[in-house]
C-alpha positions in Angstrom: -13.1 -6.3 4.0 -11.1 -4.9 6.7 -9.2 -1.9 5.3 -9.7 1.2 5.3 -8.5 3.4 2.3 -7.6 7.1 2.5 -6.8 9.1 0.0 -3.2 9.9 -1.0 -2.8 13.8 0.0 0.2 15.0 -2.6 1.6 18.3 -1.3 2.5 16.9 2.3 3.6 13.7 1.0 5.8 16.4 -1.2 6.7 18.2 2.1 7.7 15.0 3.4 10.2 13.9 1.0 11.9 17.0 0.8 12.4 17.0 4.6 13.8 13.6 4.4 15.8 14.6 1.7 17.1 18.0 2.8 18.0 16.0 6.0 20.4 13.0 4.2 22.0 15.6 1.7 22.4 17.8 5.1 24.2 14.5 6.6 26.1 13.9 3.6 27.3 17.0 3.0 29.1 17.5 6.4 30.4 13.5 6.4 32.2 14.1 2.6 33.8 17.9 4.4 34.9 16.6 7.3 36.3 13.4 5.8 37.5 15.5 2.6 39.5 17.9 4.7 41.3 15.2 7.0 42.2 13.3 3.8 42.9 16.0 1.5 43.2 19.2 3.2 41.7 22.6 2.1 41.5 21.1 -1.6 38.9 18.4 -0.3 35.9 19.9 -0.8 37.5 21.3 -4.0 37.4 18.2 -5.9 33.8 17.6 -4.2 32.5 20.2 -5.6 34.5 19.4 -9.2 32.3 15.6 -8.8 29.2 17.2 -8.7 30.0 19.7 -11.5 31.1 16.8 -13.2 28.2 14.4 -12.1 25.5 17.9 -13.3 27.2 18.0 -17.1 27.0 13.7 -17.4 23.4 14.2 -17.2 22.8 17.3 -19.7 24.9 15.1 -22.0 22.9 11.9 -21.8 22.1 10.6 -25.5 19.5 8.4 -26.0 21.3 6.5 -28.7 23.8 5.3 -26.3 21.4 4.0 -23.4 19.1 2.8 -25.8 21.7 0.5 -26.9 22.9 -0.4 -23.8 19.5 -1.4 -22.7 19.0 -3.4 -25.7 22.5 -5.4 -24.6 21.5 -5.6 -20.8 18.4 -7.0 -22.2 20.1 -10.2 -24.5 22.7 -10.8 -21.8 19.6 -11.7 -19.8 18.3 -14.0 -22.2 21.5 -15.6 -22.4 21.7 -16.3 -18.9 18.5 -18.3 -18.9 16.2 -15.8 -17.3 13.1 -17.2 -19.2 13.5 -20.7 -17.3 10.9 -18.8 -14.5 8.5 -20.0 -16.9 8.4 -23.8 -16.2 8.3 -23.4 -12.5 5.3 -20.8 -13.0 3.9 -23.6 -15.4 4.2 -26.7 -12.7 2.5 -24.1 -10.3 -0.3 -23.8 -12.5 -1.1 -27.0 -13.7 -0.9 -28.4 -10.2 -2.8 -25.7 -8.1 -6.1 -26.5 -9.3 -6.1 -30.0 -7.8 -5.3 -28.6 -4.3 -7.1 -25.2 -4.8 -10.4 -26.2 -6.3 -13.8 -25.8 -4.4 -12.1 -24.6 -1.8 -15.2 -23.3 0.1 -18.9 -23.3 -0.5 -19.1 -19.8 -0.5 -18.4 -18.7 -4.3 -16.5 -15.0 -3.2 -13.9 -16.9 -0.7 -13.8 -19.2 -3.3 -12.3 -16.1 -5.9 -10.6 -14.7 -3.1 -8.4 -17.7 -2.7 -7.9 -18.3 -6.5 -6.9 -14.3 -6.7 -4.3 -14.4 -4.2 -2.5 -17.7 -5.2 -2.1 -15.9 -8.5 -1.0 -12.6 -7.2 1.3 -14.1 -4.7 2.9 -16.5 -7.0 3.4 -14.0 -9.7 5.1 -11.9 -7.1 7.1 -14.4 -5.6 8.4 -16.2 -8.6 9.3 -11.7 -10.6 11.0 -10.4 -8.0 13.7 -13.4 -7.1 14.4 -12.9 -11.2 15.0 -9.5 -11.3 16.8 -9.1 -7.8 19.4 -11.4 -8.9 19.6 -10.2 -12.5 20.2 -6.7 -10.8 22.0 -7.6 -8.1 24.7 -9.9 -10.4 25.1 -7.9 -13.6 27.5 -4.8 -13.4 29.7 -6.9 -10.9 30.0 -10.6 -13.3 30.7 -7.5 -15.9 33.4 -6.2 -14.2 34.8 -9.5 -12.9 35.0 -10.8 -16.7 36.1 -7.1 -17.9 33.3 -6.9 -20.5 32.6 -3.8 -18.8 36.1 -2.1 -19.8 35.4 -2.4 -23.1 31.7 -0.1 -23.0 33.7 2.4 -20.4 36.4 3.4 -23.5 34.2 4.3 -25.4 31.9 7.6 -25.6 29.9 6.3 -22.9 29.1 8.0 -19.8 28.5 6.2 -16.6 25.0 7.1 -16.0 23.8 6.0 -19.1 25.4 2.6 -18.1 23.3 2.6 -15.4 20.3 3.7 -17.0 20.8 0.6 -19.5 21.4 -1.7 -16.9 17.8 -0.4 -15.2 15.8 -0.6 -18.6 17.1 -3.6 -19.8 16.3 -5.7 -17.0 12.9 -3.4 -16.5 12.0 -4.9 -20.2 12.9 -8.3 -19.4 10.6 -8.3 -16.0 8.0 -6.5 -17.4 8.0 -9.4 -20.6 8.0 -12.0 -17.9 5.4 -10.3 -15.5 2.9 -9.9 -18.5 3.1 -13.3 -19.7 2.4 -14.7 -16.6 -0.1 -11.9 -15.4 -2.0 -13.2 -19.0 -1.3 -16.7 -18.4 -2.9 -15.9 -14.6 -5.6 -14.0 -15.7 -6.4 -16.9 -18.2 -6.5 -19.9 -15.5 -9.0 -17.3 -12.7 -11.5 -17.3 -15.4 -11.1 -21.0 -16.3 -11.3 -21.8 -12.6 -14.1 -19.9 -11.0 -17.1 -21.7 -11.5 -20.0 -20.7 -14.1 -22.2 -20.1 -11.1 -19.6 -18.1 -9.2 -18.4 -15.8 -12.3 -21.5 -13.1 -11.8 -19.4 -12.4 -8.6 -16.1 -11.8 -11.1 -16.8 -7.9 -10.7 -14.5 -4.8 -9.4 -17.1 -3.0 -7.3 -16.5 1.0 -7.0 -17.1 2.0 -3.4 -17.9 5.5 -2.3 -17.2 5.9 1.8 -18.3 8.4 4.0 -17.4 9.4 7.2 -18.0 7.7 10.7 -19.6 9.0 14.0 -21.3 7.9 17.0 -24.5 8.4 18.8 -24.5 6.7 22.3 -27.3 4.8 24.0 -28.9 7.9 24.8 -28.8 9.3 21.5 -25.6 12.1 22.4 -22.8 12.2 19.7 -20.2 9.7 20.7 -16.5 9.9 19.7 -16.9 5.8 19.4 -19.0 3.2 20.0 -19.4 0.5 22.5 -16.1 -1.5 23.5 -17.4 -4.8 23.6 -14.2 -6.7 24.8 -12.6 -7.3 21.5 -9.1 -7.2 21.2 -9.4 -5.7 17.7 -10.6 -2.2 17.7 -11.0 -1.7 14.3 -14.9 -1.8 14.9 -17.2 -0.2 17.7 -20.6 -1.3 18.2 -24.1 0.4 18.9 -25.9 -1.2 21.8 -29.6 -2.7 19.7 -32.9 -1.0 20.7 -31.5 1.9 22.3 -31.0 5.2 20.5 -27.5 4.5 19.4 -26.6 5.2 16.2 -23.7 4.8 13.8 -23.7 7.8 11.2 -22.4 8.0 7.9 -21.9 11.1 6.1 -21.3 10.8 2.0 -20.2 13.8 0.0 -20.1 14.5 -3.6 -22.6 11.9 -4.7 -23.8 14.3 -7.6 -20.4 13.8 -9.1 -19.7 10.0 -8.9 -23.4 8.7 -9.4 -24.4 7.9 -13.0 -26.6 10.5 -14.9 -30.2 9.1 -14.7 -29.9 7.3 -12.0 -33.3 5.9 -10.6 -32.1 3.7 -7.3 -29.0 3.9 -5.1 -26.9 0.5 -3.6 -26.2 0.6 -0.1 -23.6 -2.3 0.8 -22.4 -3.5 4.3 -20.5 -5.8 5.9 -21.1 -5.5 9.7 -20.5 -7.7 12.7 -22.5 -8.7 15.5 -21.9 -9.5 19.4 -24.7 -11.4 20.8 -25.0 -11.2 24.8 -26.9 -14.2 24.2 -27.1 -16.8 21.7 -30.9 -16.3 20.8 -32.1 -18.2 17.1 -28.8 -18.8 15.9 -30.1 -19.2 12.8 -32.1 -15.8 12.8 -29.5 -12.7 11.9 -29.8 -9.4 13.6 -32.0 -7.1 13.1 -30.6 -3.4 11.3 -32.4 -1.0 9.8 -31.2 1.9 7.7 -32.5 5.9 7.9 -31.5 8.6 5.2 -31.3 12.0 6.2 -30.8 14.9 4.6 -30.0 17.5 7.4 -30.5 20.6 5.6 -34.0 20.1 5.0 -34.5 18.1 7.8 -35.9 15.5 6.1 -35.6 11.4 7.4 -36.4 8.1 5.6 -36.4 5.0 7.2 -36.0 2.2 5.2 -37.7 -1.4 5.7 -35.7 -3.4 8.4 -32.7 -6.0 7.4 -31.3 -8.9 8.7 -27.2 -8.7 9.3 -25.5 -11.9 7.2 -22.4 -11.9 9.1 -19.2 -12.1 7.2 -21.1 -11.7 3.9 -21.8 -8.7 1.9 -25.6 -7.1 2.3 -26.1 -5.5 -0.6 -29.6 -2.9 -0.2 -31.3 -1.5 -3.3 -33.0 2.3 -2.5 -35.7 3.1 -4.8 -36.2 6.4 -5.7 -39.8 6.9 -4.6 -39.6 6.6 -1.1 -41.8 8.3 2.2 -40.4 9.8 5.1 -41.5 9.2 8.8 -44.5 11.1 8.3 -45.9 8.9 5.5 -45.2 11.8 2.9 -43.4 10.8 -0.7 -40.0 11.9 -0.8 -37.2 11.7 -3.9 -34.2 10.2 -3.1 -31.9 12.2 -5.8 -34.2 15.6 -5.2 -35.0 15.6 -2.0 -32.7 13.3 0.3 -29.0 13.8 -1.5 -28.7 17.7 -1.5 -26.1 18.9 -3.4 -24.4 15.4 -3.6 -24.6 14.9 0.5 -26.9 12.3 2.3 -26.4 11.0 5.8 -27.3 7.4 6.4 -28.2 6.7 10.2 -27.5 2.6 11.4 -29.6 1.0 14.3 -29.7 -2.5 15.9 -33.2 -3.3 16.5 -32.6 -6.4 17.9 -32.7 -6.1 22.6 -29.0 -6.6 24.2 -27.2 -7.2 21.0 -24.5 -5.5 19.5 -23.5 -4.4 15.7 -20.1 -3.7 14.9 -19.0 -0.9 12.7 -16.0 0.2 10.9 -16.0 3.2 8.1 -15.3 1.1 5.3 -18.2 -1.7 6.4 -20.9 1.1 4.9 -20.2 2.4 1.1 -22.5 3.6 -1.5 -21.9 0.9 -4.7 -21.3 2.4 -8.0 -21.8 0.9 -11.2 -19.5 -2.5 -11.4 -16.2 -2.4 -13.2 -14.9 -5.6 -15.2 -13.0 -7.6 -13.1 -9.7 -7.7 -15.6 -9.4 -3.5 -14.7 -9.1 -4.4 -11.4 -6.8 -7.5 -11.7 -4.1 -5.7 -14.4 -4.1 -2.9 -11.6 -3.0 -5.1 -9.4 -0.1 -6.8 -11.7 0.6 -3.1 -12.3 1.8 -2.5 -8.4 3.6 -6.0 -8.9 5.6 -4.3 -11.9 6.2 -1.0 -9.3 7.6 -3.2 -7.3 9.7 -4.8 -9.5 11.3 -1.6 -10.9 12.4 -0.7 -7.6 13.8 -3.9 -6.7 15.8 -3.6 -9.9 16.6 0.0 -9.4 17.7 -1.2 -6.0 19.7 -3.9 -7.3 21.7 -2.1 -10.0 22.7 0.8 -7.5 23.5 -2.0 -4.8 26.1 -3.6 -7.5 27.7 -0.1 -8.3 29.4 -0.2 -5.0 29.2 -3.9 -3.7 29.7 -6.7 -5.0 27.0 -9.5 -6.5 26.7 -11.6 -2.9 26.2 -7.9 -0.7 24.6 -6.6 -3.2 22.1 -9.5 -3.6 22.1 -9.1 0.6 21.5 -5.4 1.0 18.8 -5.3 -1.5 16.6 -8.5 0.2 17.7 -6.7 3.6 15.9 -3.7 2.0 12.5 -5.7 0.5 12.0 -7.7 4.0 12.4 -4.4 6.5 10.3 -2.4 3.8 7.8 -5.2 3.8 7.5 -6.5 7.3 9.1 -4.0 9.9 7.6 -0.9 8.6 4.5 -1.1 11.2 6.9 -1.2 14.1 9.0 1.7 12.9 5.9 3.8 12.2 4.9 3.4 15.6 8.0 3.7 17.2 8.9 6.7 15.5 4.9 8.0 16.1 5.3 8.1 19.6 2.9 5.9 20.5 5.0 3.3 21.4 4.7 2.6 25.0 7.6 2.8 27.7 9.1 5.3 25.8 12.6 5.4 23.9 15.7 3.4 24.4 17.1 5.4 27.5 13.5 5.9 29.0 13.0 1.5 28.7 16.2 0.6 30.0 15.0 2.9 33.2 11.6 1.6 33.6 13.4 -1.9 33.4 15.7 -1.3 35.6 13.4 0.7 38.5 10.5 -2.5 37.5 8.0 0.4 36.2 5.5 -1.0 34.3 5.5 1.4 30.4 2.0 3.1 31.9 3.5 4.9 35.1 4.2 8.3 34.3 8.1 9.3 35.3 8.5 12.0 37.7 9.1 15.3 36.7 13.2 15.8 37.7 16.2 17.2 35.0 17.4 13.3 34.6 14.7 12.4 33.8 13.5 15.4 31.7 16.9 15.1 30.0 16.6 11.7 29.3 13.3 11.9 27.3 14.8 15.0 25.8 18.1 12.8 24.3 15.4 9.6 23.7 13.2 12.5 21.4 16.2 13.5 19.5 16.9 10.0 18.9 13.1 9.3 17.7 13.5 12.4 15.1 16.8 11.0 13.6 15.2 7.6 13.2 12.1 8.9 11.7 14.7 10.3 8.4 16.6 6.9 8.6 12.9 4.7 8.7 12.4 6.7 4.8 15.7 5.1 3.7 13.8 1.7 3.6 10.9 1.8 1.5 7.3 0.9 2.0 6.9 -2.4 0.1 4.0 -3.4 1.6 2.0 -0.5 -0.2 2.6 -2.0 -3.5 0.3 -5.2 -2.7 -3.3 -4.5 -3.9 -4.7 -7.6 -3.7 -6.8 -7.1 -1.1 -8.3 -5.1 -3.2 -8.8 -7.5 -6.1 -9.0 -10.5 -4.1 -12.2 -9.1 -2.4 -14.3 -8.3 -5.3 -13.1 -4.3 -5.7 -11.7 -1.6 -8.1 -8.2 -0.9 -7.3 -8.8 3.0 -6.5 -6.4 5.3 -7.9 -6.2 7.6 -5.1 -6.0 5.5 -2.3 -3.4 3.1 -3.8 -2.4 3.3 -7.3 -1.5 7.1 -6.7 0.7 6.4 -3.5 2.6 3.8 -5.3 3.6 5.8 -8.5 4.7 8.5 -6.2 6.8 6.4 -3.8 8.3 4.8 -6.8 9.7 8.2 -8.1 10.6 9.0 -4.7 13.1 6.7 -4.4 14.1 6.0 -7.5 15.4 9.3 -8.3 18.0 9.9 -5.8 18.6 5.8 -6.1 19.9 6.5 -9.9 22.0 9.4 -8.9 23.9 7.7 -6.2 24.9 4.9 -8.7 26.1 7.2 -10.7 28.4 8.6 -8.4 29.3 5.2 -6.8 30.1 4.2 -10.3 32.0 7.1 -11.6 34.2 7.1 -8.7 35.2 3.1 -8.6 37.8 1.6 -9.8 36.7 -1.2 -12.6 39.1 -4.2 -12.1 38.5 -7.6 -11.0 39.2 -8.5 -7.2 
C-alpha cells in the first residue's frame, strides 16, 4: 500500500481554522460597511449590527419541538418524492457485478481489493447524487409552490427551518446509506471465496520512523535515486553497508499483555541492475537493535515477494551477533522502543523503501470494523453535501444551487493537490506575475530572476496573492479525505487518528459557519415565487 498516514495534530489544525476564519469575517465585515454606508448612510452598519443581534437571540430561542417537527416533515416530503427508487438501480448493480467482477485475479487480496472498492464506490456514487439534489431542490420547490409561507407564519424561526431541512434529509441518507452499506457488506462476504476469506481481516499497523545509512554505512537523509519517476521510495544499494532504519515507539502500550512473538510486515520493491533468476526474489534480511544497550539481533535472511505482503514472525528467544540468548520484550524493545535495521544482501540490486512498507502487525481486527468505518466517512461526506446543499438553496435557486454545490464536491475532490502546492510554494515558475515574465523573457521556471526592485516587487505582489489564495483554497473543502477505502480495500483498520479523526473535525469545520450563513441568507430573503 502506498500511503502514508500521519496523525491528525488538533491544536494547529485549530489554529488553522481560526485563521481562516478570522480572515473571511475580517473580509466580510469591511464588504457589508462599506456597502452598508453607500446604500444606507451612517445607519448602515446600524441595522448590521441589529441582524446579528437578531441572528444571536434566534439561536438562544431554538426549541427542539419545532425542528424536531420540521425534520420529521422534510423527512416524508422525501419519501414522497420517490427518493427510495436509488434502491433498484443499487439492486441491478448488484446482481450484475458479480458476473463481470468475479475471479478477477489469482491473487485472493486483489481479488477483495477489487470487490471492496466496487462496493464503496458505488455506494458513494449512487448517496450523494440523492442527497445533493434532495438539498439542493427542497427550500426553493417550497417556495416556488408557497408551502413554505405557511411554516414562516407561524412560531417558527428561520434557523430551525434550516436545521429541519438538514436533519431530515440527514435521516433519509443515512436510511439509504445503511441499507445499502448492509446489503454491500452482505454480497463481499458472499463473493470472496472460502479460500480467500482468512485474508477478510482489518490489520492494525504500528509505523515507525524512516532513515538512511548510505553505502558506506554514514546516515543518509535518503536513499539511492534509482531513476524512478516516483519518489515515494529510496533504495539501499545490496551488499554494501546501506541500511534503511526504522525506529518504533511506544510498543509497550499497543502490544498485547503476554505477548510471546512480534509480526514484522513489509511490502518493499526491488530494482534489479540485472535480471539474474527471475524466479529467485531478493535477498533482505532484518536486524533488531536496541540502542541503549547496544544490543543487535540479526534475524534469518528473507526473500522479497514483490508486490505481496511479507509477513515475519519474531520469536521471543532469540541470540544476538555474538551467539548469546537475548529476550525480545526484555531485552530488545526498551521501554516500548526497538529499531529495526533493513539490508539487501543480494550484489548490485536495489530495495525500495517507503515508511509505511515496514509496520509492526498487531492483533487482527474483523473485517466488518474496518468496512462500517469506511461507510461512516461515506455518511461524513454526505452530511456536508447536504449541509452544502440546503445553504446553497437559501440564496439560489434549485438549478445554481444544484451547480455551486457539484462545483464545490469536484474542486474539493480533484483540485485540492494543485491548490496545496500552489499555495505551498513549491510550485515552480513562481506566481502569476512571475510566469507571465518567465514566459515572456523564454526563462525556463529553474533560472533564478535577478535581484532588481521590478522584479523584487513582483514576487512581493505574486506572495500577497499566494496568502489570499491560501484563505480562499479553505472555502472548498477537502473531499478527498473522506474516502478510506484504501484503507479497507487493502486489508487494514481504518485508524482513528490518521483518518477518521480528520474527517469529524473537517466536518464541524465547515459545517458550522455553513448553518449560520443560511440562516442569514434566509432571514433576509424575500419568500415569493419568481
Amino acid at each position: 500500500m502506498s500511503h502514508d498516514p500521519v496523525p491528525f495534530q488538533i491544536l494547529p489544525a485549530l489554529l488553522q481554522w481560526l485563521a481562516v476564519v478570522g480572515i473571511i469575517l475580517a473580509i466580510s465585515a469591511v464588504t457589508l460597511t462599506v456597502t452598508s454606508l453607500a446604500t444606507s448612510g451612517a445607519t448602515g452598519p446600524l441595522m448590521i449590527f441589529e441582524q446579528i443581534g437578531g441572528g444571536i437571540h434566534d439561536w438562544l430561542s431554538t426549541a427542539g419541538r419545532r425542528v424536531w417537527a420540521l425534520t420529521m416533515l422534510t423527512f416524508r416530503e422525501a419519501f414522497r418524492r420517490k427518493t427510495l427508487l436509488v434502491f433498484v438501480v443499487f439492486a441491478i448493480l448488484f446482481l450484475f457485478a458479480g458476473w463481470f467482477l468475479a475471479d478477477t485475479s489469482p491473487d485472493p487480496s486483489m481479488q477483495i481489493k477489487v470487490l471492496v472498492t466496487f462496493v464503496l464506490r458505488a455506494i458513494s456514487w449512487l448517496i450523494l447524487p440523492v442527497v445533493l439534489l434532495l438539498s439542493c431542490w427542497g427550500l426553493p420547490e417550497d417556495i416556488r409552490a408557497r408551502s413554505l409561507h405557511t411554516v414562516v407564519t407561524k412560531p417558527v424561526y428561520r434557523h430551525e427551518v434550516i436545521l429541519g431541512r438538514i436533519f431530515g434529509f440527514s435521516i433519509v441518507g443515512g436510511l439509504v446509506l445503511v441499507t445499502m452499506s448492509v446489503a454491500g457488506y452482505i454480497w463481499i462476504l458472499r463473493q470472496v471465496p472460502e479460500s480467500a476469506k482468512s485474508r477478510l481481516v482489518a490489520r492494525v499497523p504500528v509505523y515507525g520512523a524512516l532513515t538512511f545509512k548510505d553505502r558506506e554505512g554514514n546516515d543518509a537523509a535518503a536513499g539511492v535515486n534509482t531513476g524512478d519517476e516516483w519518489m515515494f521510495r529510496s533504495y539501499i544499494e545490496g551488499n554494501t553497508k546501506g541500511r534503511a532504519i526504522w525506529d518504533f515507539q511506544h510498543l509497550d502500550q499497543q502490544l498485547p499483555s503476554g505477548a510471546e512473538d512480534l509480526l514484522l510486515e513489509s511490502s518493499f520493491q526491488v530494482f534489479r541492475t540485472y535480471k539474474g533468476n527471475i524466479e529467485k526474489g531478493i535477498l533482505a534480511q532484518y536486524i533488531l537493535v536496541n540502542t541503549d544497550k547496544k544490543i543487535r539481533a540479526a534475524l534469518p535472511p528473507f526473500e522479497v515477494h514483490e508486490f505481496r505482503d511479507n509477513v515475519l514472525k519474531v520469536e521471543r528467544n532469540l541470540t544476538d551477533e555474538e551467539g548469546k540468548p537475548v529476550d525480545l520484550f526484555n531485552d530488545l524493545i526498551h521501554d516500548g522502543k526497538l529499531r529495526v535495521e533493513v539490508r539487501c544482501l543480494t550484489a548490485a540490486q536495489f530495495l525500495g523503501v517507503a515508511r509505511p512498507d515496514l509496520f509492526v502487525r498487531l492483533p487482527d481486527r474483523s473485517f466488518a470494523v474496518s468496512y462500517f468505518k469506511g461507510i461512516f466517512g461515506v455518511g461524513l461526506m454526505m452530511v456536508m453535501i447536504v449541509v452544502l446543499g440546503v445553504t446553497a438553496s437559501s440564496f439560489v435557486k434549485g438549478p445554481i444551487a444544484t451547480i455551486l454545490t457539484l462545483f464545490m464536491l469536484l474542486v474539493g475532490r480533484m483540485a485540492r493537490p494543485f491548490f496545496d502546492e500552489l499555495t505551498s510554494a513549491q510550485h515552480m515558475g513562481g506566481g502569476v506575475l512571475e510566469s507571465i515574465y518567465r514566459i515572456v523573457k523564454h526563462l525556463n521556471p529553474q533560472t533564478p530572476l535577478e535581484d532588481t526592485l521590478p522584479n523584487n516587487i513582483m514576487q512581493w505582489i505574486d506572495s500577497a496573492g499566494l496568502n489570499v489564495m491560501w484563505a480562499l483554497k479553505y472555502l472548498f473543502p477537502d473531499f478527498q479525505s473522506f474516502n478510506m477505502s484504501e484503507y479497507v480495500a487493502n486489508g487494514f483498520d481504518v485508524p482513528w487518528s490518521a483518518a477518521m479523526l480528520p474527517s469529524i473535525a473537517l466536518t464541524v469545520a465547515y459545517v458550522i459557519p455553513w448553518i449560520i450563513l443560511a440562516h442569514f441568507s434566509l432571514k433576509l430573503r424575500e419568500l415569493e415565487a419568481k
